[in-house]
N, C-alpha and C positions, 0 to 999 in steps of 0.2 A: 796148422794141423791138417793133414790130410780126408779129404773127403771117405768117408766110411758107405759103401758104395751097397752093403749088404743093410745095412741099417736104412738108407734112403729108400731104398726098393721096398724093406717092410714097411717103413711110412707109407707110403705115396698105395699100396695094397693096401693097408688100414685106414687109408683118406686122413691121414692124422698128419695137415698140412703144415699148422703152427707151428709143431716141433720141427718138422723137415726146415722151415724157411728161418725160425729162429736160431733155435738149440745148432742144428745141421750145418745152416747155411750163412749164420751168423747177420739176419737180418736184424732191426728192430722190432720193438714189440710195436703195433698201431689198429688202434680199435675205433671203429665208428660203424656205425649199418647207413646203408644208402635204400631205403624203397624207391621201386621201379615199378611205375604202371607201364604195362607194354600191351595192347591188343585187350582191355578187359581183364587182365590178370596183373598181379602185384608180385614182384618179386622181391628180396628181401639177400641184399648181399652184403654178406661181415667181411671187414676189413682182417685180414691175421698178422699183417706186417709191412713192414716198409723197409726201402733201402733207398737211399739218394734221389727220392721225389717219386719213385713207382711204386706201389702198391699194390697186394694180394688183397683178390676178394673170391671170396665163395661165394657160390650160389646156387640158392635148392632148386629143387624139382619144381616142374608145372603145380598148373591143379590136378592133373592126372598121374601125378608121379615120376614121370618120364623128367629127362633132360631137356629144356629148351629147345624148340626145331632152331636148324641154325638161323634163318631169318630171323626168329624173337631173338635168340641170341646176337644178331647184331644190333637190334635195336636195343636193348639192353646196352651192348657197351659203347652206343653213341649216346647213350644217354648218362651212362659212368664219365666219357670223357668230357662231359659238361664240367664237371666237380675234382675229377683228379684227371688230368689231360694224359699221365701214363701209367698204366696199371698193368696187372693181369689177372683175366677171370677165370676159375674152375668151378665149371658146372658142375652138378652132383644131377645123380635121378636117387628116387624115394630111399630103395635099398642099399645106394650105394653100391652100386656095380658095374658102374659107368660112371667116365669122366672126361672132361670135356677142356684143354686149356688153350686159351684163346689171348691173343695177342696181336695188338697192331704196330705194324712196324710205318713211323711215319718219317718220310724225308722231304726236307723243301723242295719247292715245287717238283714234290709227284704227290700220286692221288696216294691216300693211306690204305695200304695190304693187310689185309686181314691174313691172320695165319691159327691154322687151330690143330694142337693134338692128343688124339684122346685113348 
């Protein structure tokens, strides 16, 4: 079935992730939360899905409501690839107006690339 390309777009504008990577993109379903202490603060990331050992996670706002600075953000997802070694994380901030998707690309011997876009 061909990707519906207007449908994805209103997802991913209504941060309505699960349906995009399940219903859309034909992932599995996969639920678990991960708390993250980073710097003093605790962050709180839901798993929405899976496909062939990589997993979606969200992940809310600071305490300030804002999106992760990117430094907390990597410490955050070195601290995700403790427990799922490959993933992908979308930052949210408070209102939802911002979004953040981050992703390490790792190859044998080379250093792991961060890539993010938001």
């Amino acid at each position: 079935m061909p990707l519906n390309i207007k449908r994805v777009r209103t997802l991913l504008q209504n941060f309505d992730f699960k349906t995009l990577f399940v219903e859309e993109l034909g992932w599995d379903h996969y639920t678990t939360i991960l708390d993250i202490p980073v710097d003093g603060q605790n962050f709180a990331l839901g798993a929405i899905a899976e496909k062939r050992g990589i997993v979606v996670f969200v992940c809310g706002p600071a305490n300030n409501g804002s999106m992760p600075v990117y430094s907390i953000r990597r410490k955050i997802e070195r601290q995700v690839t403790k427990s799922h070694h490959e993933h992908l994380i979308i930052y949210l901030n408070a209102d939802k107006t911002r979004q953040a998707w981050q992703w390490v690309k790792r190859q044998s011997g080379k250093p792991a690339q961060c890539r993010e876009h938001t």
